[in-house]
C-alpha positions as CSV (number, residue, x, y, z in Angstrom):
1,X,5.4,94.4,41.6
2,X,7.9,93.0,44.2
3,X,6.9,89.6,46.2
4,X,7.9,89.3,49.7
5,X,8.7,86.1,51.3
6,X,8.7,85.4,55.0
7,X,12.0,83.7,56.8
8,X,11.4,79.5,57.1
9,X,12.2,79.0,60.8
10,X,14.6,76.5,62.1
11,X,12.0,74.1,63.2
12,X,10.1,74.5,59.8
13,X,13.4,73.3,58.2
14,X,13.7,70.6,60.5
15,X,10.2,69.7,59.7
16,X,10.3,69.4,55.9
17,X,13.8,67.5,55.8
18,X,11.9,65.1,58.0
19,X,9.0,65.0,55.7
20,X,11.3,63.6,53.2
21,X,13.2,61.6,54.8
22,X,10.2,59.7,55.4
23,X,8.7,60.1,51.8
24,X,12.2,58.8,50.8
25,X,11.7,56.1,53.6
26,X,8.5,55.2,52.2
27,X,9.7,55.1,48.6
28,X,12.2,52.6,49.8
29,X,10.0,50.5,51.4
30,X,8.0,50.6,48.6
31,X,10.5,49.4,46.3
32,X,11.8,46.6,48.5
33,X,8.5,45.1,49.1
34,X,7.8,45.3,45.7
35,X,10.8,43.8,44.1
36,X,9.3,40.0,44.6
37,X,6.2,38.2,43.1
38,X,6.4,35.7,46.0
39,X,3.7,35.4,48.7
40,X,6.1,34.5,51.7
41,X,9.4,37.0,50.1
42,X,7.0,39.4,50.2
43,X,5.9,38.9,53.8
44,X,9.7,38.6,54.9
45,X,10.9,41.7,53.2
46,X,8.1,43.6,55.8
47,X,8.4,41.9,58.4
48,X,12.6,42.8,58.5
49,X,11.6,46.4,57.9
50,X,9.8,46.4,60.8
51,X,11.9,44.8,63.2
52,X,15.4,45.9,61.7
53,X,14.4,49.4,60.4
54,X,12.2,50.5,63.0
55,X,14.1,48.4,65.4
56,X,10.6,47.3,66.9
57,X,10.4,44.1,69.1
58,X,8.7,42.3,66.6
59,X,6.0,41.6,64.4
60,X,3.6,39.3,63.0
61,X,1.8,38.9,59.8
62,X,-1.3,36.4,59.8
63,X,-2.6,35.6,57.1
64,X,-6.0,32.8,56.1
65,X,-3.2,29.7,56.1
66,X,-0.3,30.8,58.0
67,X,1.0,33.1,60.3
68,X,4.5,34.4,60.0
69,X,7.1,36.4,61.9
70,X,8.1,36.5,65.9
71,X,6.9,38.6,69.2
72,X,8.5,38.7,72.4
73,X,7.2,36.7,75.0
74,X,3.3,37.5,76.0
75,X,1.7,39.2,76.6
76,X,2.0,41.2,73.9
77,X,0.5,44.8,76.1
78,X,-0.2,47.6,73.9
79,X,0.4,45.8,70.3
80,X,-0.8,47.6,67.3
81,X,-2.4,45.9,64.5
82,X,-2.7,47.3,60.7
83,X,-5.0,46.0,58.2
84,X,-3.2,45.3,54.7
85,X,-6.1,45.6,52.2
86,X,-6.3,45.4,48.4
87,X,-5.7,47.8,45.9
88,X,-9.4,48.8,46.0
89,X,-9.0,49.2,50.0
90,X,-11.7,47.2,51.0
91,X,-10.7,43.2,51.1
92,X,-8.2,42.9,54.1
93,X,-5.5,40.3,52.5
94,X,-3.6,39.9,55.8
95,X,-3.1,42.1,59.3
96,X,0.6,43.5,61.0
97,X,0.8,43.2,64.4
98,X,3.9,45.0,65.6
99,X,4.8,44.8,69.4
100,X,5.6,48.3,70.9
101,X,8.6,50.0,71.2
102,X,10.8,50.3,74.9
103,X,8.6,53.7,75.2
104,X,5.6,51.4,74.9
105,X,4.1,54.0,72.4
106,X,4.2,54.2,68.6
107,X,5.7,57.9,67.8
108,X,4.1,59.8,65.1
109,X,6.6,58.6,62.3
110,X,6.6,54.9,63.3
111,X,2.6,55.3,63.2
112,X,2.4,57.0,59.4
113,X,5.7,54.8,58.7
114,X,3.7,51.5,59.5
115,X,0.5,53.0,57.8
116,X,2.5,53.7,54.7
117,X,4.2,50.4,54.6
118,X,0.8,48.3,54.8
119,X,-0.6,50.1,52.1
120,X,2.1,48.8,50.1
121,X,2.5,45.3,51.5
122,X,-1.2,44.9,51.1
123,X,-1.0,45.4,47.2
124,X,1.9,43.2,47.1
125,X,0.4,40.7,48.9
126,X,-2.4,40.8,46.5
127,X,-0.2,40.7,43.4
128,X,1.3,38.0,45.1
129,X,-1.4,35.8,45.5
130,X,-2.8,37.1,42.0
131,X,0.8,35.3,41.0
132,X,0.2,32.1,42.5
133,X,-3.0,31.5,41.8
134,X,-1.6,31.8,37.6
135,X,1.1,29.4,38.6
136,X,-1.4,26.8,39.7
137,X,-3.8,27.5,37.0
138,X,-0.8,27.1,34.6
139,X,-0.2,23.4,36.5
140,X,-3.6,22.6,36.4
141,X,-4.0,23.5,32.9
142,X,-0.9,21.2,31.4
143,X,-2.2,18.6,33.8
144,X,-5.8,18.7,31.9
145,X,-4.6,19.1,28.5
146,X,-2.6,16.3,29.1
147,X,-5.5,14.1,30.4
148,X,-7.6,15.1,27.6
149,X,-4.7,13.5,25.4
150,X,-4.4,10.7,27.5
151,X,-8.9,10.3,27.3
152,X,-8.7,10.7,23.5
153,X,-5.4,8.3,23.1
154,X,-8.2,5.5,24.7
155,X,-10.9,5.8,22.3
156,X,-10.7,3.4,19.3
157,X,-7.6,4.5,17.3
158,X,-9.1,2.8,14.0
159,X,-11.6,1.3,12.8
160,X,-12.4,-2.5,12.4
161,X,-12.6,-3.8,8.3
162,X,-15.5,-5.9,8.5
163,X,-16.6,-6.8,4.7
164,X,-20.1,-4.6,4.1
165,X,-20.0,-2.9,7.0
166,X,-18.6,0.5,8.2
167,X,-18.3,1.8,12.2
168,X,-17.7,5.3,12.9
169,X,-17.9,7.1,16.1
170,X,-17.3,10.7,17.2
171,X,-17.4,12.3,20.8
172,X,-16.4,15.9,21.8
173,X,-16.2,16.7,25.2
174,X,-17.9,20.2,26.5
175,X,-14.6,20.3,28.7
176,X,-10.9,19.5,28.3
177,X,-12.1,16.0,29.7
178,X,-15.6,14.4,29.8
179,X,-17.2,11.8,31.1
180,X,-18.9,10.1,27.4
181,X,-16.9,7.0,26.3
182,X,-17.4,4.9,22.8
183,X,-15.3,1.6,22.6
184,X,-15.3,-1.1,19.8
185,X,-13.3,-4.5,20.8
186,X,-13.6,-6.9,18.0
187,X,-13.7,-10.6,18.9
188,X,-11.0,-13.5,17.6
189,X,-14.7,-15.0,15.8
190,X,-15.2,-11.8,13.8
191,X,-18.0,-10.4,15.9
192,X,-18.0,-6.9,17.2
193,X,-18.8,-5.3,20.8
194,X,-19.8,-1.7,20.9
195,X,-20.3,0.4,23.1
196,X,-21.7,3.5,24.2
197,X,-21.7,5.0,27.8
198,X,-22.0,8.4,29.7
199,X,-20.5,9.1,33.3
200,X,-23.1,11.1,35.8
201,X,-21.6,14.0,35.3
202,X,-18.8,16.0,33.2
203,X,-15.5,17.2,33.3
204,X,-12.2,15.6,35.5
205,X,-14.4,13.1,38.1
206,X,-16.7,11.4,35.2
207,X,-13.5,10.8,33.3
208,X,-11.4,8.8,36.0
209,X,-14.8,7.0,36.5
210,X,-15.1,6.3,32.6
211,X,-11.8,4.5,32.7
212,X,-11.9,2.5,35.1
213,X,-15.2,1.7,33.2
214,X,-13.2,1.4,30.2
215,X,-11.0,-1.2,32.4
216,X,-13.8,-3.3,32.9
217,X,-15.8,-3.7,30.1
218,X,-12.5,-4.3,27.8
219,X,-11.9,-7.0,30.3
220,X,-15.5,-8.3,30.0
221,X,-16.0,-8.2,26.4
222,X,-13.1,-10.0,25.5
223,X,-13.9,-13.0,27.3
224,X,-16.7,-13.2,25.0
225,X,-19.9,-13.7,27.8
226,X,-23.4,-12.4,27.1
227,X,-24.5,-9.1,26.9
228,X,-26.8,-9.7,29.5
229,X,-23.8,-11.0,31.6
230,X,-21.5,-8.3,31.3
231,X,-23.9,-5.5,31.8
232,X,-24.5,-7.4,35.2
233,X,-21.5,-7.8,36.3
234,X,-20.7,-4.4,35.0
235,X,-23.2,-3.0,37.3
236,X,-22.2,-4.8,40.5
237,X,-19.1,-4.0,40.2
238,X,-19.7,-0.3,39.7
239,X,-21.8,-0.8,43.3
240,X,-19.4,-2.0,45.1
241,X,-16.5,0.9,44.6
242,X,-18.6,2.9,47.3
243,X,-20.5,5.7,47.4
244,X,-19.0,8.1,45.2
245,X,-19.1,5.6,42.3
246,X,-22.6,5.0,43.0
247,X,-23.2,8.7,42.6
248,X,-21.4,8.7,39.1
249,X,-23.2,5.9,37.5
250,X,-23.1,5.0,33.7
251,X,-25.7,4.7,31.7
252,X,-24.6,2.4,28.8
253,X,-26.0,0.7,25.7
254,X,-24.2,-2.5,24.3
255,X,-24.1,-4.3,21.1
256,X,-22.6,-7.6,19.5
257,X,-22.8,-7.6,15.8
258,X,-22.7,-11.0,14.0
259,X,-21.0,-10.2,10.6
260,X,-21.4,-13.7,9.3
261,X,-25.4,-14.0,10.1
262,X,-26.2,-10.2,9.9
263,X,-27.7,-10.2,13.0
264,X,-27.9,-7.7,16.2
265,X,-27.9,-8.0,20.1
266,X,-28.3,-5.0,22.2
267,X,-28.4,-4.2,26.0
268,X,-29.5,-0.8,27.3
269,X,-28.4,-0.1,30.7
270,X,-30.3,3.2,31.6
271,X,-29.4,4.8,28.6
272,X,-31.0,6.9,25.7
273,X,-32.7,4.7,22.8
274,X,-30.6,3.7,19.9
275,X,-32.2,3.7,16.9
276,X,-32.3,1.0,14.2
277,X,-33.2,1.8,10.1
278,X,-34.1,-0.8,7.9
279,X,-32.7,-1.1,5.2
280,X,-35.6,0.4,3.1
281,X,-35.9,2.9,5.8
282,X,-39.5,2.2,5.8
283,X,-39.0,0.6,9.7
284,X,-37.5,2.4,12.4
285,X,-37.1,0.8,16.2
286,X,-35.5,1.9,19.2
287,X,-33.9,0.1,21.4
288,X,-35.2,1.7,24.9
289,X,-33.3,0.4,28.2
290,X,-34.4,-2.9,30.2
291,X,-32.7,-1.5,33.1
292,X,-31.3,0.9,35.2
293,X,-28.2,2.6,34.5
294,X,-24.5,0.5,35.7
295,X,-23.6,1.0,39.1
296,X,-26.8,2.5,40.4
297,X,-28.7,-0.3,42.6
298,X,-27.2,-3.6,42.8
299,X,-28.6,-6.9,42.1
300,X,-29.4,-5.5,38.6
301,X,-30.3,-7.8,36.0
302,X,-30.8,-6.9,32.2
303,X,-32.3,-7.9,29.1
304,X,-31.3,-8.3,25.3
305,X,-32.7,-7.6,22.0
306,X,-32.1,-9.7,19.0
307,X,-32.2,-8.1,15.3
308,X,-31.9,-9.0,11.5
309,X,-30.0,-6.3,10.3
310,X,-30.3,-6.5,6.6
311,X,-28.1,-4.6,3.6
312,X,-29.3,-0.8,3.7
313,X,-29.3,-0.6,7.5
314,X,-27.8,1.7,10.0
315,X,-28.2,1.9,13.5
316,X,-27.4,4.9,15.6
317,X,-25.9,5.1,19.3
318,X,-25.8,8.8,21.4
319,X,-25.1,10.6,24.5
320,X,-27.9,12.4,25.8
321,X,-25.4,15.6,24.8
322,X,-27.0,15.0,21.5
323,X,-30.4,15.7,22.4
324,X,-30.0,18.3,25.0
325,X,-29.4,21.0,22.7
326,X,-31.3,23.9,23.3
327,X,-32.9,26.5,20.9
328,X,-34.5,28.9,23.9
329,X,-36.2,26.3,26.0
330,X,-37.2,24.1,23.3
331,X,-35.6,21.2,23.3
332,X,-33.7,19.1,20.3
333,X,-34.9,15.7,22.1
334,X,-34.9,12.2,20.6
335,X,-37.7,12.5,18.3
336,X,-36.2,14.9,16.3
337,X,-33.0,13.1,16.1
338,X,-34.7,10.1,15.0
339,X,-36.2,12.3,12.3
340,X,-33.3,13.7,11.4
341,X,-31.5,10.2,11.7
342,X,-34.0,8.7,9.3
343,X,-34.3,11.2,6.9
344,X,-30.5,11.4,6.2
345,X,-29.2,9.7,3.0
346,X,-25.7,10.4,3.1
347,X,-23.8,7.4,2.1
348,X,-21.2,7.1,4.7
349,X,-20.8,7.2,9.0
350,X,-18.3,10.3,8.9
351,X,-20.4,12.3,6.1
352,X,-23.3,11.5,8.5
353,X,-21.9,12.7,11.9
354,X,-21.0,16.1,9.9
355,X,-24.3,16.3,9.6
356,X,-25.9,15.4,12.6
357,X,-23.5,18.1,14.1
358,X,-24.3,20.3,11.8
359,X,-27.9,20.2,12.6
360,X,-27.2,20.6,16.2
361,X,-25.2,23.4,15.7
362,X,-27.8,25.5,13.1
363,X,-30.4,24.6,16.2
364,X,-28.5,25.7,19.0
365,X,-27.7,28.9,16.8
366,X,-23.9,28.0,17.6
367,X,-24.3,28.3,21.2
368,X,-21.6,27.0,23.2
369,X,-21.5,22.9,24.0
370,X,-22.7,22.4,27.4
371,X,-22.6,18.9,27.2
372,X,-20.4,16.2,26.0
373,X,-21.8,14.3,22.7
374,X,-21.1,11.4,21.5
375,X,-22.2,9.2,18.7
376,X,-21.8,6.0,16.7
377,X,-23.2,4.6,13.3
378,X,-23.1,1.5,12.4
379,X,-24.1,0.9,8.4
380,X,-24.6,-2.5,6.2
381,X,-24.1,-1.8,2.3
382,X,-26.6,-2.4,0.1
383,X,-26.9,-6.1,-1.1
C-alpha cells in the first residue's frame, strides 16, 4: 500500500512558520514573565513586552491598589482591555489596557499575542500575590511569637517564699498572645498582692490592653493603698483611655494576704468567683464580685472581703477559660470546678493545676482551647 501526500503550498508554509514563531513568542513571554515572584517585576516585565515587543503606544495594568504603566495622551480611542484572571479563570487579578497601534486596529497576531500573554501574566500575578501574602504572614508570625515571649517574660518569673505557704499560677493562652494576666507583687511588710484579670477579648488587642493594665496595677500595689482603692482607681483610669478601652474592660479579682495574721482581703471587680477551702474542707465560700468589671462605667466604687485563712486552706483564682469548656453544649461551669476544686487532695499548687487541666481536657474530649485559662492556688500547710 503506497500513501500519497498532497504538495504544502507556499502560503501554507508561510502559515505554519508563523504559527511558531508565535508559539515560540509565547513561550518566551511565558518564561520572562515567569522568571520573578515579585508583584510589581512581574507587572514591568508585561508591560515592556507590550510596548517594546509589540511596539504598541502603551499600556496600562490596574490593579485593586495601584495602577501601573503609561498611555499616550487621551483620549485613549479604540483601546483594548484584557482581563488577567487566575489559574482557575474566573477571579480577574488585574486588567491590560493596551492603546492601539498607528493602524488603530489590533491585527490577528497582536490579538492572540496579547490573549496569550494575559493568560500568563494573570497566573503570575496570582503567584505573585500568593508570594507576598507568605512574606507578610512570615513578618507577622516572628512578630507574634515574639510578643508571646515578651507576654510570658511579664508574668511572675518565680515564686515568693513565704513560710507555710505556697503560690502557684498557670495561664495558657488559646492564641500566640491572650488577653488573661496573673501578677504577684510582694510588699517590703511581707504581705502579698495577687492578682487575676482577663481582657474583653483574646488574642493581639486584649494583650496590649493587659499591659498597660499590668502598668498600672504594679504601680498601684506597690504603694501599698487598699484594695478597695486600687480597684477604683484602676477602673477610672481604664475609663478614661477612650472608647476602645472601654470596649476591652478587665474583669479582675484582687487579694492581699497577711502572712503574719493568716488573714485574707479580696476585691472582685466583675470577675468569676474565687473559691476559698477551709482547712478541714468542710466550708467552701466564694468570693462573688461587688462590682462591675475595670474600666467599664466610671465612678465605680468596690467592696472587700476579710478572711481567716487557717492551716489546710487553699483558695483558688480563674479565668472564665476554665469554665467555658464544652462537652457538646453542656457546659464545665463553676459548680463543677468548685467540686472538682474541693474534692482534690493533692498536696501541692503545681500537682493541682495538672489536674484541674487534666479534667478539663478528659471533658472537652481534647478539643482544641478556645479560650485563654488561667489559674492560681494559694495553699496554707497544715498547722
Amino acid at each position: 500500500m503506497s500513501i500519497s501526500s498532497q504538495p504544502v503550498s507556499a502560503a501554507e508554509v508561510v502559515d505554519l512558520q508563523q504559527q511558531v514563531a508565535r508559539l515560540q513568542a509565547l513561550l518566551e513571554t511565558s518564561r520572562q514573565v515567569h522568571s520573578t515572584i515579585q508583584l510589581e517585576g512581574v507587572l514591568e516585565t508585561v508591560l515592556r513586552i507590550v510596548v517594546r515587543e509589540l511596539e504598541l503606544p502603551g499600556a496600562l495594568i490596574t490593579e485593586p491598589r495601584k495602577q501601573y504603566g503609561s498611555m499616550p495622551a487621551e483620549p485613549w480611542s479604540g483601546c483594548e482591555r484584557f482581563p488577567l484572571r487566575g489559574k482557575d479563570g474566573n477571579g480577574v487579578q488585574a486588567e491590560l489596557v493596551v492603546a492601539p497601534p498607528a493602524s488603530s486596529v489590533l491585527s490577528l497576531y497582536e490579538r492572540d499575542f496579547l490573549e496569550g500573554l494575559a493568560v500568563q501574566a494573570g497566573v503570575a500575578i496570582e503567584n505573585a500575590r500568593y508570594h507576598e501574602r507568605n512574606l507578610e504572614w512570615t513578618r507577622v508570625q516572628r512578630d507574634l511569637d515574639a510578643a508571646q515571649q515578651i507576654q510570658r517574660s511579664l508574668l511572675p518569673q518565680a515564686m515568693p517564699n513565704v513560710p507555710g505557704y505556697t503560690v502557684t499560677f498557670r495561664s495558657t493562652t488559646c492564641y500566640e498572645v491572650g488577653g488573661d494576666y496573673v501578677d504577684i507583687v510582694e510588699l517590703p511588710n511581707g504581705e502579698l498582692v495577687m492578682t487575676v484579670a482577663d481582657v474583653a477579648g483574646k488574642g493581639l488587642a486584649s494583650a496590649l490592653v493587659g499591659m498597660t493594665f499590668r502598668s498600672a496595677f504594679r504601680a498601684m500595689a506597690v504603694a501599698d493603698m487598699p484594695l478597695t482603692e486600687l480597684a477604683a482607681r484602676l477602673s477610672e483610669q481604664h475609663y478614661r483611655e477612650g472608647a476602645e478601652a472601654q470596649r476591652r474592660y478587665v474583669t479582675a479579682i484582687f487579694l492581699r494576704l497577711d502572712p503574719a495574721t493568716h488573714t485574707l482581703e479580696a476585691v472582685n471587680a466583675g470577675h468569676n468567683p474565687g473559691f476559698l477551702i477551709s482547712g478541714t474542707g468542710a466550708d467552701a465560700h466564694c468570693i462573688r464580685a461587688s462590682g462591675t468589671p475595670i474600666g467599664l462605667v466610671p465612678g465605680m466604687r468596690y467592696s472587700s472581703e476579710q478572711f481567716a485563712f487557717p492551716g489546710g486552706s487553699k483558695l483558688l483564682f480563674y479565668t472564665d477559660g476554665l469554665t467555658e469548656v464544652f462537652q457538646g453544649d453542656e457546659e464545665f461551669g463553676s459548680e463543677r470546678l468548685l467540686q472538682v476544686f474541693r474534692e482534690c487532695k493533692l498536696p501541692d499548687g503545681p500537682a493541682i493545676l495538672d489536674f484541674l487541666w487534666l479534667v478539663l481536657h478528659n471533658f472537652c474530649g481534647g478539643a482544641h482551647q478556645e479560650d485563654d485559662m488561667t489559674a492560681l492556688v494559694l495553699l496554707r500547710a497544715q498547722e
